[in-house]
Structures are given as C-alpha cells and as structure tokens.
C-alpha positions in Angstrom: 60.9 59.9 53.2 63.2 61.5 51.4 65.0 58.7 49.4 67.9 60.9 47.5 69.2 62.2 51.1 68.7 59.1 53.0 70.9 57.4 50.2 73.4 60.3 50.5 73.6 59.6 54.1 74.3 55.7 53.7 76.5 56.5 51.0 78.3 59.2 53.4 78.0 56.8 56.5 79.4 53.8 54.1 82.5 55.5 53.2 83.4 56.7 56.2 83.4 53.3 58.3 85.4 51.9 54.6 88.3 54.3 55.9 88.6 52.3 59.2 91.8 50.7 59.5 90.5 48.0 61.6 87.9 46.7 59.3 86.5 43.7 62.1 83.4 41.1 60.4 80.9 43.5 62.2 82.1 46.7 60.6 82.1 44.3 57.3 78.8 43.2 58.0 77.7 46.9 58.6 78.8 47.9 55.5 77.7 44.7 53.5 73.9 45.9 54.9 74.5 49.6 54.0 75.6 48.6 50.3 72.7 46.5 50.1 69.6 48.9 51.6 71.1 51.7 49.1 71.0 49.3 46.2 67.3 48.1 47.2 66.1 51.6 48.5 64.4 52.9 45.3 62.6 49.6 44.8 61.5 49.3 48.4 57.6 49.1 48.6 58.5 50.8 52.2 61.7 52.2 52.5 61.1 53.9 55.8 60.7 50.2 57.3 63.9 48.4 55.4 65.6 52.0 56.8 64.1 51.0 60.3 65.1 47.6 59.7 69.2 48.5 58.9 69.2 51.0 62.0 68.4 48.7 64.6 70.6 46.4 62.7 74.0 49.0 62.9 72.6 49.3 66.4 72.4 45.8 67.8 75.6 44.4 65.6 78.1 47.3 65.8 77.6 48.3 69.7 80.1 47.3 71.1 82.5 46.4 68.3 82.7 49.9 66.7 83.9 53.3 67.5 81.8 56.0 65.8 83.2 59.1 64.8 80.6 62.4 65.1 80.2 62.3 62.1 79.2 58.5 61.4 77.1 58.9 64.2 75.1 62.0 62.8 74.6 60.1 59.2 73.4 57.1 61.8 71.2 59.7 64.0 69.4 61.0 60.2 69.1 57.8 59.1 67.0 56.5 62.5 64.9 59.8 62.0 64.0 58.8 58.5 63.4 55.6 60.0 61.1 56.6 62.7 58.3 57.3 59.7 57.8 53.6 59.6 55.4 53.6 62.7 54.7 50.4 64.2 54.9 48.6 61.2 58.7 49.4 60.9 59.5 47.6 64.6 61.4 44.9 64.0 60.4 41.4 65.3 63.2 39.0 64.3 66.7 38.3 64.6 68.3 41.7 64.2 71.4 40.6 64.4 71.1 38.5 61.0 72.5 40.1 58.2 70.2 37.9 55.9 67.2 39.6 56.2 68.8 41.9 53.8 69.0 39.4 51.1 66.3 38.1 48.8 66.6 34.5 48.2 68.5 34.6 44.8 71.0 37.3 46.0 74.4 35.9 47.4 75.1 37.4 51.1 78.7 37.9 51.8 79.7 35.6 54.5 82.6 37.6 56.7 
C-alpha cells in the first residue's frame, strides 16, 4: 500500500464532504474517522486492514444519510482498492457501525 496517496485521497475525500452544507452526525462521524485513520496511518502495523476497516465503515454509516459527489465517490472507490490488499484478515467482524474502533483507549472520541 501506498501510504502517501492513500493519505492524499482521505485528505481529498475529507475536505470535500467538510464543504457540505448539511453537515448531519453521520457525515461528522465520517469525517471524525477519516481525520483519525490519516493521523494513525503511518503508525499502523497494517494499514491496508484499518483502510479496510474505515471503508466498510463510510459504507455502512453514510448509505443512506449521504449524497456523494463523483468525485467523493472516486477517493472512496481508491481508498476500498487499497483496502482490498488486506485479504481475509482485513474483513471486519464487529460492529461497523461504531466509530470507536477508531480510538485507542486514551484518545477522546468526538461524541456527535
């Protein structure tokens, strides 16, 4: 995995859904998780699973509550190919709908 680009395309992907007029929780949540997987990204001992992990997140959470422009949904569509390198370790098998899981223990979470 390319780290620079796939932080280029949360970066890109996080300022885009910012300009959003109607900023709902999930959008907040969304970006909350973005800001928080670039921060972590370079520290990651697998980034292509905490990727994996924030895709299927942006998935689940922002289905039905946002509107994706093409070009949010490109940066969404490179960021799930960089995530597909996580195999079958990288399939998530908790509550993806938990922003949480994002968050170490001594990190506080921004409740929205």
């Amino acid at each position: 995995m390319d780290i620079e680009k796939t932080k280029n395309y949360i970066h890109n992907l996080y300022d885009s859904l910012m300009e959003h007029s109607d900023k709902n929780s999930a959008l907040l949540d969304i970006t909350d998780v973005l800001s928080q997987v670039y921060l972590k990204l370079d520290t990651a001992k697998n980034p292509e699973a905490l990727v994996n992990r924030m895709v299927n997140y942006i998935y689940i959470v922002g289905f039905s509550n946002i509107n994706l422009s093409k070009d949010e949904n490109d940066n969404l569509n490179e960021l799930g190919d960089a995530a597909k390198r996580a195999g079958w370790n990288g399939v998530y098998r908790g509550n993806s709908v938990d922003k949480s899981q994002f968050y170490s223990i001594f990190e506080k979470m921004p409740v929205r």
